[in-house]
DRENSEVEX-863879 format. One record per atom (N, C-alpha, C, O, CB): residue number from 1; atom name; x, y, z. Coordinates in steps of 0.1 Angstrom, whole numbers. Glycine has a CB too. Example, Ala and Ser with C-alpha at 12.3 -4.5 7.8 and 13.67 -1.06 7.14 Angstrom:
BEGIN
pakol:guba:px:py:pz
1:N:132:-57:78 .
1:CA:123:-45:78 .
1:C:132:-33:78 .
1:O:142:-33:85 .
1:CB:113:-45:90 .
2:N:128:-22:71 .
2:CA:137:-11:71 .
2:C:129:0:79 .
2:O:134:11:80 .
2:CB:141:-6:57 .
# end
This chain:
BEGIN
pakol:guba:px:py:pz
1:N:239:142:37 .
1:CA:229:149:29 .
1:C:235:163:26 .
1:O:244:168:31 .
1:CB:216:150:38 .
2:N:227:169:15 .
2:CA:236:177:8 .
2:C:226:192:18 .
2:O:215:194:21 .
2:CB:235:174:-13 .
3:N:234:197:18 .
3:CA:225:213:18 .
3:C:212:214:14 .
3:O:211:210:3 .
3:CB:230:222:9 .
4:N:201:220:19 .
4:CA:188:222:11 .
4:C:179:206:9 .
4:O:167:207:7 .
4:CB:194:229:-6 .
5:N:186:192:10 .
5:CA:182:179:11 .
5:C:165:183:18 .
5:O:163:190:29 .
5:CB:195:169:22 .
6:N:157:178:11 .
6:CA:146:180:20 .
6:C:142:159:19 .
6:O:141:151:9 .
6:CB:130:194:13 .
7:N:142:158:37 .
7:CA:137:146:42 .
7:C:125:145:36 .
7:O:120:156:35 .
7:CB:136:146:55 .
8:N:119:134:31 .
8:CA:106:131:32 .
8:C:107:117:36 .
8:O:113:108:31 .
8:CB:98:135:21 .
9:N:97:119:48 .
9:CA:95:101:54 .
9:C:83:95:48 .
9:O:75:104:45 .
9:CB:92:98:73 .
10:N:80:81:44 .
10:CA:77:72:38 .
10:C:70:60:47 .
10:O:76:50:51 .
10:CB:89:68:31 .
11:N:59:63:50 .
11:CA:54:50:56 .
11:C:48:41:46 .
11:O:36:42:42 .
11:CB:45:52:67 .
12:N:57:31:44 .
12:CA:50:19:39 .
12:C:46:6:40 .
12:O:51:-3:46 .
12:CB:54:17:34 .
13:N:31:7:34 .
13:CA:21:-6:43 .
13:C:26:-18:33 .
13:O:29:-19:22 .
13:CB:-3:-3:43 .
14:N:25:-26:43 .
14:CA:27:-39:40 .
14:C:19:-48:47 .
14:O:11:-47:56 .
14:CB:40:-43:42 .
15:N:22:-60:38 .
15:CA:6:-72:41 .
15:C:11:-88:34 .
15:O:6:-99:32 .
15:CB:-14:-65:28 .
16:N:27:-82:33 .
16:CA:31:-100:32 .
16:C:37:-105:16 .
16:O:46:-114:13 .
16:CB:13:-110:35 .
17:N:28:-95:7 .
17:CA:29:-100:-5 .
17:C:46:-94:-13 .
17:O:55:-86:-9 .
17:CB:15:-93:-13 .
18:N:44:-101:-24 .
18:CA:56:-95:-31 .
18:C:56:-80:-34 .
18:O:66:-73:-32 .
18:CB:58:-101:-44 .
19:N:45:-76:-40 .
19:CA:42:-60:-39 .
19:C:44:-54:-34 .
19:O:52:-45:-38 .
19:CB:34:-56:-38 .
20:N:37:-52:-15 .
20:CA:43:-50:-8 .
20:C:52:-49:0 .
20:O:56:-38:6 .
20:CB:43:-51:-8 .
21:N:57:-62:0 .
21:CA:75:-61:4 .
21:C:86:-54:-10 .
21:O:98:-55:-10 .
21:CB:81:-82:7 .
22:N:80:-49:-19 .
22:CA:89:-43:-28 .
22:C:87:-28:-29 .
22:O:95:-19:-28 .
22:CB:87:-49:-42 .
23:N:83:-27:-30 .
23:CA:76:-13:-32 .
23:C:84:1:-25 .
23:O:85:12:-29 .
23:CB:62:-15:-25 .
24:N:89:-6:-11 .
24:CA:96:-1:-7 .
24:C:107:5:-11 .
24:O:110:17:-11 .
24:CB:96:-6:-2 .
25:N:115:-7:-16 .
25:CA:128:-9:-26 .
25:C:127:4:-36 .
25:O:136:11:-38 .
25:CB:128:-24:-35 .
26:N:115:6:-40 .
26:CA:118:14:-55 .
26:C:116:27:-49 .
26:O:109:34:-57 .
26:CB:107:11:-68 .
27:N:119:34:-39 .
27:CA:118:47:-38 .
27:C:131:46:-27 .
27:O:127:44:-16 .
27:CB:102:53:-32 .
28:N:141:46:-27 .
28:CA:151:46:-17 .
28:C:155:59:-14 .
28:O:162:59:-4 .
28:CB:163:38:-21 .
29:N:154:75:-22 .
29:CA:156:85:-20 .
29:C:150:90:-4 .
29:O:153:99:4 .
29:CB:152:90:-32 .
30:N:140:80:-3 .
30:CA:135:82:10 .
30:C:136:75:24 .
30:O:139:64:25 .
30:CB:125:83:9 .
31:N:132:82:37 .
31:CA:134:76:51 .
31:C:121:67:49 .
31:O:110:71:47 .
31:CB:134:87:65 .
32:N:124:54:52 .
32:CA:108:48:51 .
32:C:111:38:68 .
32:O:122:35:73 .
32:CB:103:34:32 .
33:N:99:37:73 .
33:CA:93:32:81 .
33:C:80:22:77 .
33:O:70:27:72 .
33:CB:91:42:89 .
34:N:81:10:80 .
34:CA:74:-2:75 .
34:C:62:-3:83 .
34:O:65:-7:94 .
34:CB:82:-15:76 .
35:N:47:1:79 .
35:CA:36:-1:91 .
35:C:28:-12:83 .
35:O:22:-10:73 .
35:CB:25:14:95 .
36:N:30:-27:90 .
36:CA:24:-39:90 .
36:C:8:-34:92 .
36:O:4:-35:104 .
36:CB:30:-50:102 .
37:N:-1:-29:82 .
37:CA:-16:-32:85 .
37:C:-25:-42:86 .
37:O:-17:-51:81 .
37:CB:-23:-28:79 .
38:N:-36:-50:90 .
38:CA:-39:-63:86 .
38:C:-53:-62:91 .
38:O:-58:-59:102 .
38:CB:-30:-74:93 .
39:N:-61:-67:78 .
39:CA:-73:-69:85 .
39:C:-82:-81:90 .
39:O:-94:-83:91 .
39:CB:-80:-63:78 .
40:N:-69:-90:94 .
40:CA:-71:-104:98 .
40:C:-60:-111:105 .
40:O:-49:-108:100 .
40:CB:-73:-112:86 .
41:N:-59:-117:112 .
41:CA:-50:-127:121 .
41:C:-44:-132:109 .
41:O:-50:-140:103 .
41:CB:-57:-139:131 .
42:N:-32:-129:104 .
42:CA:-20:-135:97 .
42:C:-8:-134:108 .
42:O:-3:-123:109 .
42:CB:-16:-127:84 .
43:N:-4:-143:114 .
43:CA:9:-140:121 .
43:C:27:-144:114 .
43:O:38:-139:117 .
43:CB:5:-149:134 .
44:N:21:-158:102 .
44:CA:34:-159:97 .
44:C:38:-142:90 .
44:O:48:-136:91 .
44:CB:34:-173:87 .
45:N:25:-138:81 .
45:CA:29:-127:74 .
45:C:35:-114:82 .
45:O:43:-105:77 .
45:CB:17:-124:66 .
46:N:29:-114:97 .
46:CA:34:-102:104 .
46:C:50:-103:109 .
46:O:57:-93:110 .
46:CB:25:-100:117 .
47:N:52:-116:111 .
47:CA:67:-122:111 .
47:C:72:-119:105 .
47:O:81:-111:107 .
47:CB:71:-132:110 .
48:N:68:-125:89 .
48:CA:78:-120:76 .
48:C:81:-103:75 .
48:O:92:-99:73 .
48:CB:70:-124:59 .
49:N:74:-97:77 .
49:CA:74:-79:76 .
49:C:79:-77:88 .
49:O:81:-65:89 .
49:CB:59:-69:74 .
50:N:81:-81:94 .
50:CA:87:-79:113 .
50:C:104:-79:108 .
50:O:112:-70:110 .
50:CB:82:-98:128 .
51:N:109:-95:97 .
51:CA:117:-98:98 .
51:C:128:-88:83 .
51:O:140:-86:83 .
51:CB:115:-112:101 .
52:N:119:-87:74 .
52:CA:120:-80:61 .
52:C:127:-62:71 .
52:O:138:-56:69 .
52:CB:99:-80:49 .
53:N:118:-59:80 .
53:CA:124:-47:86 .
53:C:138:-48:91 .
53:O:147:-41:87 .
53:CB:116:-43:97 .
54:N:139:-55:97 .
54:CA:151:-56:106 .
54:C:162:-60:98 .
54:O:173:-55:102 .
54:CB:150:-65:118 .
55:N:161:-68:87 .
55:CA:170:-73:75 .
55:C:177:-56:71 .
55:O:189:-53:72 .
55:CB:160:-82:60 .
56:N:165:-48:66 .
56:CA:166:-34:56 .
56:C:168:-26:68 .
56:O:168:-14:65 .
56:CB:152:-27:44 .
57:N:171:-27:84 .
57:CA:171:-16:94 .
57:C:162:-3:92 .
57:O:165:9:92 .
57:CB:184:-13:96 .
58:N:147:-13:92 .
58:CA:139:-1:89 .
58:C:127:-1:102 .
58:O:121:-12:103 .
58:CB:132:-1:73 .
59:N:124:10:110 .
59:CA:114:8:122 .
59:C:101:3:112 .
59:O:97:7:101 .
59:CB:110:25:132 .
60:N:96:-7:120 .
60:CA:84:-15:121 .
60:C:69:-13:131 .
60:O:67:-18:142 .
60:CB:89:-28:124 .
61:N:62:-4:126 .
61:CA:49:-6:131 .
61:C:42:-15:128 .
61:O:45:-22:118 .
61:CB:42:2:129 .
62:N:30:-19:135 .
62:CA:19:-28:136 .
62:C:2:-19:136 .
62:O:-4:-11:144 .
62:CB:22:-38:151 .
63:N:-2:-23:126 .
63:CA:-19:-16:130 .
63:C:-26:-26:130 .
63:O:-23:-36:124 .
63:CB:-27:-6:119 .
64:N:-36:-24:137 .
64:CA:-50:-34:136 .
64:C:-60:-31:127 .
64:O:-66:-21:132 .
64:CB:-57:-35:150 .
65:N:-64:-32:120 .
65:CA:-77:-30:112 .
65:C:-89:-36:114 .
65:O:-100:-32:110 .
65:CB:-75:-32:100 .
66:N:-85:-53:123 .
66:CA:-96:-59:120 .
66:C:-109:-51:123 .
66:O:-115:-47:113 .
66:CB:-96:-73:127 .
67:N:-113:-48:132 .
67:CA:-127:-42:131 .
67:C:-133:-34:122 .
67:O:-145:-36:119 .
67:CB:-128:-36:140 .
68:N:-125:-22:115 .
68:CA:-127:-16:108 .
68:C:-129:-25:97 .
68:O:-140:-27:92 .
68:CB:-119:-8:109 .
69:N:-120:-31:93 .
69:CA:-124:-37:80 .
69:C:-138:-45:79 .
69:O:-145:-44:69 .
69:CB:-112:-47:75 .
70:N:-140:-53:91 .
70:CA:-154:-62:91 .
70:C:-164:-52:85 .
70:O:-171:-51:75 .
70:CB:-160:-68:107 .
71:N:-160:-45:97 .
71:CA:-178:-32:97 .
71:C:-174:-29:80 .
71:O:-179:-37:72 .
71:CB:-177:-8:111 .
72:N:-166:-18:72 .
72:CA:-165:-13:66 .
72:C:-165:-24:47 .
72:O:-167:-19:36 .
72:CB:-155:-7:74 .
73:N:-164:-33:49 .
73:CA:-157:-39:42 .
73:C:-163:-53:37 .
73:O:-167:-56:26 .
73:CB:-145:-38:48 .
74:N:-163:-62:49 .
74:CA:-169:-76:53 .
74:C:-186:-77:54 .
74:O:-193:-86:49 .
74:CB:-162:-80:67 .
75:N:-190:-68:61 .
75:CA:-205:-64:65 .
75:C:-212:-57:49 .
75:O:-219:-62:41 .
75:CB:-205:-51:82 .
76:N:-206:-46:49 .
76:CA:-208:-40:33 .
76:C:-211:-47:27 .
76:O:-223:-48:26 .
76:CB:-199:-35:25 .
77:N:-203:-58:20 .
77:CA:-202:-63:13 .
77:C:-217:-73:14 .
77:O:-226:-74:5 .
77:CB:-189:-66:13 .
78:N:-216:-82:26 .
78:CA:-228:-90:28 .
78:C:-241:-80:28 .
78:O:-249:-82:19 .
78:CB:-228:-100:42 .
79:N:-242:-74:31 .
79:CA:-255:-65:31 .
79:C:-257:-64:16 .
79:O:-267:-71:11 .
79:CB:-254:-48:37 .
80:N:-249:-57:9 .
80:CA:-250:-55:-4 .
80:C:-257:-66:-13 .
80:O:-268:-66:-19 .
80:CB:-237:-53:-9 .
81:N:-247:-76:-10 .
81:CA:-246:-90:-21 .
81:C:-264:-90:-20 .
81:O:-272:-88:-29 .
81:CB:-234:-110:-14 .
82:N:-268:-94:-1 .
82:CA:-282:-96:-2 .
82:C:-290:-88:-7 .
82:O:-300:-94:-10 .
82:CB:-287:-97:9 .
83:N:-291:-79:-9 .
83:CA:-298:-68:-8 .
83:C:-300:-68:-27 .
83:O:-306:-58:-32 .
83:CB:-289:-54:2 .
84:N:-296:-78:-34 .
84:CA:-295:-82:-48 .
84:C:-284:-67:-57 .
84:O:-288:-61:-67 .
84:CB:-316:-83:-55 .
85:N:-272:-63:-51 .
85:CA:-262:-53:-57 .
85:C:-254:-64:-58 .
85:O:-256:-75:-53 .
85:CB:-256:-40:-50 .
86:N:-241:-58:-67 .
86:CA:-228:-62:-71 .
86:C:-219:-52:-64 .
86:O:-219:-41:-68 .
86:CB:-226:-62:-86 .
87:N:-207:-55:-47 .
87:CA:-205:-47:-46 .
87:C:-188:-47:-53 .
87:O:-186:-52:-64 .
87:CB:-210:-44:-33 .
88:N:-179:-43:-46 .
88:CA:-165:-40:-53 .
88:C:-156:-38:-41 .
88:O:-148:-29:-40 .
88:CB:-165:-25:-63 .
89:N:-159:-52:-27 .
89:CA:-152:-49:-19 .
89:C:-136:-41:-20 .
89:O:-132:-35:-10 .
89:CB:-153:-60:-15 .
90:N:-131:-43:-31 .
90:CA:-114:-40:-30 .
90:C:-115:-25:-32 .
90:O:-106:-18:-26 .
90:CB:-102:-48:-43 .
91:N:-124:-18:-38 .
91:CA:-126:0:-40 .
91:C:-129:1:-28 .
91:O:-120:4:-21 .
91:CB:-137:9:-52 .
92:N:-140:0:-22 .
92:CA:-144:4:-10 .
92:C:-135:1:0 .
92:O:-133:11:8 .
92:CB:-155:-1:-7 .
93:N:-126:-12:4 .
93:CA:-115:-9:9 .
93:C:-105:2:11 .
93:O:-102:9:21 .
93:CB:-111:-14:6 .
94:N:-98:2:-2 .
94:CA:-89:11:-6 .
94:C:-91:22:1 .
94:O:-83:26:10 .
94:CB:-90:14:-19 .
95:N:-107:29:-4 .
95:CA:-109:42:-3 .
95:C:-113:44:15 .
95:O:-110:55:19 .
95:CB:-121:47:-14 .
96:N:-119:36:24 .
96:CA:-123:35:34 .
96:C:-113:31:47 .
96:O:-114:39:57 .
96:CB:-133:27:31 .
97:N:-101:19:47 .
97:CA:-91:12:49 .
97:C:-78:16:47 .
97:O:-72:22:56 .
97:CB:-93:3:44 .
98:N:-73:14:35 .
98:CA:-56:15:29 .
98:C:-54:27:29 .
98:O:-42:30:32 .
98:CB:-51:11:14 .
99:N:-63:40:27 .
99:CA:-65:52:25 .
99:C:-71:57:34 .
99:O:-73:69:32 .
99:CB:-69:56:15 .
100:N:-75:54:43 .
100:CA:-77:60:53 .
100:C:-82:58:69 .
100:O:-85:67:76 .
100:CB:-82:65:48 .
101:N:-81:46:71 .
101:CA:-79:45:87 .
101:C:-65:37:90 .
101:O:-61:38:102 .
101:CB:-93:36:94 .
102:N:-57:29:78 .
102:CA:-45:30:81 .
102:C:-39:42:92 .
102:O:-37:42:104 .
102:CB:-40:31:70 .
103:N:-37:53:79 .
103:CA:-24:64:81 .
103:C:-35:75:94 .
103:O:-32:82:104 .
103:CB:-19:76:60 .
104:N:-46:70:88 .
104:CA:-57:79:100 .
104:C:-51:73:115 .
104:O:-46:82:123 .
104:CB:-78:73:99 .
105:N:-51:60:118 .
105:CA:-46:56:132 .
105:C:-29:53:136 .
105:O:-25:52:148 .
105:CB:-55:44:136 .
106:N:-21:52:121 .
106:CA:-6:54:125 .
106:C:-6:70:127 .
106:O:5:74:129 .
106:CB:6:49:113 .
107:N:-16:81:127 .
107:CA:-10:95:127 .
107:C:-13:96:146 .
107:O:-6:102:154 .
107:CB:-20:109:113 .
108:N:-27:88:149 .
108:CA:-31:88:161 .
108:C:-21:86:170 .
108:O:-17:92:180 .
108:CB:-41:79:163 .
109:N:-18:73:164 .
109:CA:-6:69:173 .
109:C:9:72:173 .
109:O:18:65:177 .
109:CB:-6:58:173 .
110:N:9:84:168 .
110:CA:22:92:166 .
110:C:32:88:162 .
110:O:43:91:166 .
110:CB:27:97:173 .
111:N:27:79:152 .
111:CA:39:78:139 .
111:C:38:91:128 .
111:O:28:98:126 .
111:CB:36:62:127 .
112:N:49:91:124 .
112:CA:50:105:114 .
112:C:56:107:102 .
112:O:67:103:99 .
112:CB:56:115:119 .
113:N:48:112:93 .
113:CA:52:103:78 .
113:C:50:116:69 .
113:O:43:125:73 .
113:CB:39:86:71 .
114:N:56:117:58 .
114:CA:48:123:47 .
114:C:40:121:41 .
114:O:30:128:41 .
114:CB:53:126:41 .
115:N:43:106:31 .
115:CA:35:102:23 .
115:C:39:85:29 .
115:O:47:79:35 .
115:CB:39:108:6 .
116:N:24:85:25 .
116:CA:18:69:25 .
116:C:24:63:11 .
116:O:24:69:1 .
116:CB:-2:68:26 .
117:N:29:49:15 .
117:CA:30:43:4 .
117:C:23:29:2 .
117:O:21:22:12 .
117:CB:42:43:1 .
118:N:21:25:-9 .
118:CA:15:11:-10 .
118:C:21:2:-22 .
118:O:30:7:-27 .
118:CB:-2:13:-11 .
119:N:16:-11:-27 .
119:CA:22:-18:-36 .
119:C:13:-17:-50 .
119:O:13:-26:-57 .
119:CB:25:-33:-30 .
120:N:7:-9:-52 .
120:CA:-7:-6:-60 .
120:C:0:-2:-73 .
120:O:7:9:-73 .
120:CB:-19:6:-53 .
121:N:-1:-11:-84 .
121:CA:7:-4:-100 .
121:C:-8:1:-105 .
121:O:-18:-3:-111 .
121:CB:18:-19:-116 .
122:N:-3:10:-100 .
122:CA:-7:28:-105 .
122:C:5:37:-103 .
122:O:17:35:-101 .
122:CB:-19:37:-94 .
123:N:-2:51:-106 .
123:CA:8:64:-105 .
123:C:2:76:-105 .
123:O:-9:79:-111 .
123:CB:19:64:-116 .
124:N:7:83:-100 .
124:CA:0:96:-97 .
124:C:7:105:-106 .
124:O:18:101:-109 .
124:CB:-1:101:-80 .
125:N:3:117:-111 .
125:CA:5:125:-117 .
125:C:-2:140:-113 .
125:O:-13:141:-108 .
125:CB:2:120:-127 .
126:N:8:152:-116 .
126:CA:-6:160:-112 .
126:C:-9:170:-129 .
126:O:-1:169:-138 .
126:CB:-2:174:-95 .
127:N:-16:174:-130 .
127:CA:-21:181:-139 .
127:C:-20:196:-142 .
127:O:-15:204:-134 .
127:CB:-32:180:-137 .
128:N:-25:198:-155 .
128:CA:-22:214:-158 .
128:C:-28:224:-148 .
128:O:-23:235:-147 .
128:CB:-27:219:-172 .
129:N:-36:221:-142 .
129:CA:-42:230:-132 .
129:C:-38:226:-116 .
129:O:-44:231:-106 .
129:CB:-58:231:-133 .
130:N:-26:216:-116 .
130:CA:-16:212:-106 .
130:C:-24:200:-96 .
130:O:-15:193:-90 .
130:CB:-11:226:-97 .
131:N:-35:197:-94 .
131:CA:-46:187:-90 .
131:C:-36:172:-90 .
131:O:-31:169:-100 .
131:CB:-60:187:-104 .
132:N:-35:167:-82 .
132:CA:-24:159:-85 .
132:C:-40:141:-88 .
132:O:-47:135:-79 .
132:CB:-7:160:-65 .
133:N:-39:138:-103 .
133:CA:-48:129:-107 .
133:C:-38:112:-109 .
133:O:-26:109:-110 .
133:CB:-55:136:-122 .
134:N:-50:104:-110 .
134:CA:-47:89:-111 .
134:C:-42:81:-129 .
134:O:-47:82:-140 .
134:CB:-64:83:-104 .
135:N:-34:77:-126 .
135:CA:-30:73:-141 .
135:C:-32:54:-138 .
135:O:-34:48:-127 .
135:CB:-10:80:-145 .
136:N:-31:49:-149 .
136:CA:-28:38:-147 .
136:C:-13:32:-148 .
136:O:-5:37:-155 .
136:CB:-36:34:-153 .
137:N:-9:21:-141 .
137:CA:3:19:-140 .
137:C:11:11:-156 .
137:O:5:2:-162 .
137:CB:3:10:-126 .
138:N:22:16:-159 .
138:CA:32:13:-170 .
138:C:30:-1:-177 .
138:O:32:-4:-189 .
138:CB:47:12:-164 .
139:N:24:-11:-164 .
139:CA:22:-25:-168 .
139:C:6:-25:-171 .
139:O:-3:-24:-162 .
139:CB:26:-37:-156 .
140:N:3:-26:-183 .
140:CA:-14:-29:-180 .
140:C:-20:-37:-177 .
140:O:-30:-37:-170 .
140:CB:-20:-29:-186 .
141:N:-12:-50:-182 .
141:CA:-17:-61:-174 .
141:C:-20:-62:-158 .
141:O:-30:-67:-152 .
141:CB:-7:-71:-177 .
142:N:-10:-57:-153 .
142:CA:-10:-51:-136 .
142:C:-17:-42:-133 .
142:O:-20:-43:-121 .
142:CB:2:-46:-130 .
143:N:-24:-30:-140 .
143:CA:-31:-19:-137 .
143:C:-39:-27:-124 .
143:O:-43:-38:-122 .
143:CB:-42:-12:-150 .
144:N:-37:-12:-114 .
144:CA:-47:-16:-103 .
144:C:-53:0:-99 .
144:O:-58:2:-87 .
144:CB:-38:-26:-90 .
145:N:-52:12:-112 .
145:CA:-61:18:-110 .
145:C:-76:20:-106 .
145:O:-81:27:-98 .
145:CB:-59:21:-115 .
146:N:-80:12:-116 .
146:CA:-95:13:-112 .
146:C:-99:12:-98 .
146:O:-107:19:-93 .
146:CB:-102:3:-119 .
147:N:-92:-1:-90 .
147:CA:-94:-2:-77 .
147:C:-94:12:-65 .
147:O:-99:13:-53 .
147:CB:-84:-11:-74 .
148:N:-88:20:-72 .
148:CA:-80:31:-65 .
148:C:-94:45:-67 .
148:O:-96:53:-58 .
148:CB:-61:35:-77 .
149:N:-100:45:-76 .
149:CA:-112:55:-85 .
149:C:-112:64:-77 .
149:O:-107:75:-79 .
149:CB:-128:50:-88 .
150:N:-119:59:-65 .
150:CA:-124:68:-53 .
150:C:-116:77:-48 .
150:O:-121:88:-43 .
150:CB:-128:62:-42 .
151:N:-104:75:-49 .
151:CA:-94:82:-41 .
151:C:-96:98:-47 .
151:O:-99:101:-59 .
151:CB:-77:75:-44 .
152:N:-94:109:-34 .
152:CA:-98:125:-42 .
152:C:-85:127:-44 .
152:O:-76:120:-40 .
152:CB:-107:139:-33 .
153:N:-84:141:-51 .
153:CA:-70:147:-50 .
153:C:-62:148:-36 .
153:O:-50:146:-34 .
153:CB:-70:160:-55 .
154:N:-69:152:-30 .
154:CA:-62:151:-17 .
154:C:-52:144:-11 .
154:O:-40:146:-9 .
154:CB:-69:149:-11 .
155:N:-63:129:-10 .
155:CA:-57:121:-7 .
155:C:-47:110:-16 .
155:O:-41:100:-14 .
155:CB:-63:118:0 .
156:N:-49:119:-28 .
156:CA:-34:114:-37 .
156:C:-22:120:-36 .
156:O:-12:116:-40 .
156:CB:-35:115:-51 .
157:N:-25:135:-29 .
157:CA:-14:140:-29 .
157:C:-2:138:-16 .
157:O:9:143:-15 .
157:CB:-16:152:-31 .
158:N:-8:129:-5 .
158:CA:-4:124:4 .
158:C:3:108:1 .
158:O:10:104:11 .
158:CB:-15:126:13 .
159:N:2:100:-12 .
159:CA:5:91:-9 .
159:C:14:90:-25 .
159:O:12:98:-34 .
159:CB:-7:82:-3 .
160:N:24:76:-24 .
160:CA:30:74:-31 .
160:C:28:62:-38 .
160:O:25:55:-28 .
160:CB:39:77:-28 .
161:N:28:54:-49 .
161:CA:25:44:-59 .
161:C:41:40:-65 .
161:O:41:36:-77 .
161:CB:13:51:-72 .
162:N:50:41:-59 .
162:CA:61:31:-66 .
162:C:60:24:-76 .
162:O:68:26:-85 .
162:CB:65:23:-59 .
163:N:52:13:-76 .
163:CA:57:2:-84 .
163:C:46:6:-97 .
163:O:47:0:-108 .
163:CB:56:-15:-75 .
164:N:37:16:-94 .
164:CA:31:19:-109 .
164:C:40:24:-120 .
164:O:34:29:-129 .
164:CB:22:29:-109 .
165:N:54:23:-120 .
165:CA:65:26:-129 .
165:C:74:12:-133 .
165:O:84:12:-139 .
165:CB:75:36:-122 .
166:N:67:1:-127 .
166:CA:75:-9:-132 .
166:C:64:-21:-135 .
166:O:52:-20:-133 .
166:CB:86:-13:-119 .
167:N:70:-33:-142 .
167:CA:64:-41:-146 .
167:C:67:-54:-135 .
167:O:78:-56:-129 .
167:CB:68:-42:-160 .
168:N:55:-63:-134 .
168:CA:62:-72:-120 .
168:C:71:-76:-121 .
168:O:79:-77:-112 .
168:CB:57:-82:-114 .
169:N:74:-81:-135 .
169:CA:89:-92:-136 .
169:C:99:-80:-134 .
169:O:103:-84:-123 .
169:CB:93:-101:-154 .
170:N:104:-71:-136 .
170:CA:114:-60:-126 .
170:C:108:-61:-114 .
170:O:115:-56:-106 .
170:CB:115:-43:-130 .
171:N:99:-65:-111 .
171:CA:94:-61:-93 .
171:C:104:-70:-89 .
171:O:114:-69:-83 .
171:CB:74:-65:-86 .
172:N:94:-85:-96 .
172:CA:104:-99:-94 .
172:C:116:-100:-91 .
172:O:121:-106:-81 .
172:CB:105:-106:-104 .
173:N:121:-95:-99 .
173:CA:144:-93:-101 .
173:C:146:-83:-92 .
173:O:157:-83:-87 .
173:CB:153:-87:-119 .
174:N:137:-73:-89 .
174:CA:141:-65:-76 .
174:C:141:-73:-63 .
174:O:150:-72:-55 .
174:CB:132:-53:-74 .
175:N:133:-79:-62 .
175:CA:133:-84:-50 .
175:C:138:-96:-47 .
175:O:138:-101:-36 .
175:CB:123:-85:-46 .
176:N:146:-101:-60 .
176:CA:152:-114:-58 .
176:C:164:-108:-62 .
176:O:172:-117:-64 .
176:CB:147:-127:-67 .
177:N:170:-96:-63 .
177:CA:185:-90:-58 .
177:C:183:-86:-45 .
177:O:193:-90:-40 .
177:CB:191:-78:-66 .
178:N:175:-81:-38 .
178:CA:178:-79:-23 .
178:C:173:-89:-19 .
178:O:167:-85:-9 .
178:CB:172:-68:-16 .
179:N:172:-106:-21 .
179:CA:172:-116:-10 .
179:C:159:-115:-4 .
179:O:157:-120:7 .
179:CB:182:-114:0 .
180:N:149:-109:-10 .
180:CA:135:-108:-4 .
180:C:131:-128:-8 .
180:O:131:-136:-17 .
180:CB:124:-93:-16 .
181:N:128:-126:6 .
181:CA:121:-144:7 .
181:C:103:-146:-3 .
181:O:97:-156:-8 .
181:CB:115:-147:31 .
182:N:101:-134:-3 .
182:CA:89:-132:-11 .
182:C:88:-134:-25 .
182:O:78:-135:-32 .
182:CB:85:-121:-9 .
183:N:104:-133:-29 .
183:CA:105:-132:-43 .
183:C:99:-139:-53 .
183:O:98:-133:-64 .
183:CB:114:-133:-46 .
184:N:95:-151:-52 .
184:CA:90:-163:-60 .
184:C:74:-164:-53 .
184:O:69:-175:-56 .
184:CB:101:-178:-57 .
185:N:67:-157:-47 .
185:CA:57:-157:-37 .
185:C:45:-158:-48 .
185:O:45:-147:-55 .
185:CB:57:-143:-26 .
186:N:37:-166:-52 .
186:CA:21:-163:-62 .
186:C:19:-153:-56 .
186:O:22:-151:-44 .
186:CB:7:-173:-62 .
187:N:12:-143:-63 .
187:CA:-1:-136:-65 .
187:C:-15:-135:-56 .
187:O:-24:-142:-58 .
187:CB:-3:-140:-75 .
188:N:-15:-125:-46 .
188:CA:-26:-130:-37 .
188:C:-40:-125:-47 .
188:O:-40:-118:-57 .
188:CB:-25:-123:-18 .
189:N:-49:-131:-40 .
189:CA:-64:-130:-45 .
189:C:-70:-122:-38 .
189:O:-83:-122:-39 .
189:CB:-71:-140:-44 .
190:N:-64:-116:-33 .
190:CA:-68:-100:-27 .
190:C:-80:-100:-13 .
190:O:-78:-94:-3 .
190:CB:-76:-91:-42 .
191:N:-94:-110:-16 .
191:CA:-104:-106:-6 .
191:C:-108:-121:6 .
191:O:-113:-132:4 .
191:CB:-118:-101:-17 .
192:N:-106:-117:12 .
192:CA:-107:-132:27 .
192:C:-125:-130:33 .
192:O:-129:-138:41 .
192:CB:-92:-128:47 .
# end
C-alpha cells in the first residue's frame, strides 16, 4: 500500500445468489469480509458462501435474522394483506432487515466494517448540496431502486451498490471468470 492508502473494509451480505456472490468482485480496491445473513434455514446456500469465502480467502460471518425478519417482514405482511392493503414486503425489508439489523447486529457482534455492501443494481450518488441520494442502476431492466426508496441519506452513506454500474450479463462473465459455481444460477424470486 502506497502512503496516505486509506483502508476501507467492506462487509458484504450474501444470500446465495449470483448477485450476491458477485458483487463483491466488483469493488476489489477494498478489504471485504463476507457476512452470510438469512432469514430462513438455507444450509446448502450457507455452505456455498462458507465455501465462495475460503476459495477468495475472505473471513466469513454468519447472522441470523430469522426472527427479525418473521416479526418485521412475514407477520407485516399477513396483517396487512388481511387487513384489505397491498403491502411491498421487499421495501420494508430492505429498509428494516438488509439495512438495518444486518450491519445493526454484525456491529453488536464486533465485526467492523465501513461500508455495507449488497447485490442491489442501484447506485448511490451524492448531490450538489453533498446529501449522498439514490439513482437507479445502468441496467434498467435490473433497476432495483425502487425497492431501496426508504433508505435516508444516512444510511446511504454507509453502504455500497457495486453492481448498480453493471449490466447482469457482465455480472454473468464476471463470475464465470472467477469460477463462481453460481454463475449460470436463475434468478431468485426474492420473497419465501
Amino acid at each position: 500500500r502506497s502512503p496516505g492508502y486509506v483502508l476501507c473494509i467492506e462487509l458484504v451480505s450474501m444470500d446465495g445468489s449470483l448477485d450476491s456472490s458477485s458483487h463483491g468482485l466488483c469493488s476489489v480496491s477494498y478489504e471485504r469480509s463476507m457476512l452470510k445473513s438469512y432469514y430462513f434455514y438455507e444450509k446448502e446456500d450457507i455452505n456455498n458462501v462458507r465455501k465462495l469465502c475460503a476459495s477468495l480467502d475472505i473471513p466469513f460471518y454468519e447472522i441470523n435474522c430469522v426472527s427479525q425478519y418473521k416479526k418485521e417482514v412475514l407477520d407485516n405482511f399477513r396483517n396487512e394483506y388481511l387487513s384489505g392493503r397491498t403491502p411491498n414486503p421487499c421495501v420494508r425489508c430492505n429498509c428494516r432487515i438488509k439495512f438495518g439489523a444486518y450491519p445493526q447486529i454484525a456491529r453488536e457482534q464486533g465485526i467492523k466494517f465501513d461500508k455495507f455492501a449488497t447485490g442491489h443494481y442501484a447506485r448511490i450518488e451524492r448531490d450538489v448540496d453533498g446529501d449522498y441520494v439514490l439513482k437507479r442502476g445502468i441496467a434498467i431492466n435490473k433497476d432495483q431502486s425502487y425497492f431501496l426508496y426508504r433508505l435516508t441519506s444516512e444510511q446511504l452513506s454507509k453502504i455500497m451498490l457495486p453492481l448498480g454500474s453493471y449490466t447482469k450479463d457482465e455480472i454473468r462473465a464476471r463470475a464465470k471468470s472467477y469460477g463462481l459455481a453460481v454463475a449460470d444460477k436463475p434468478d431468485s424470486q426474492d420473497f419465501y
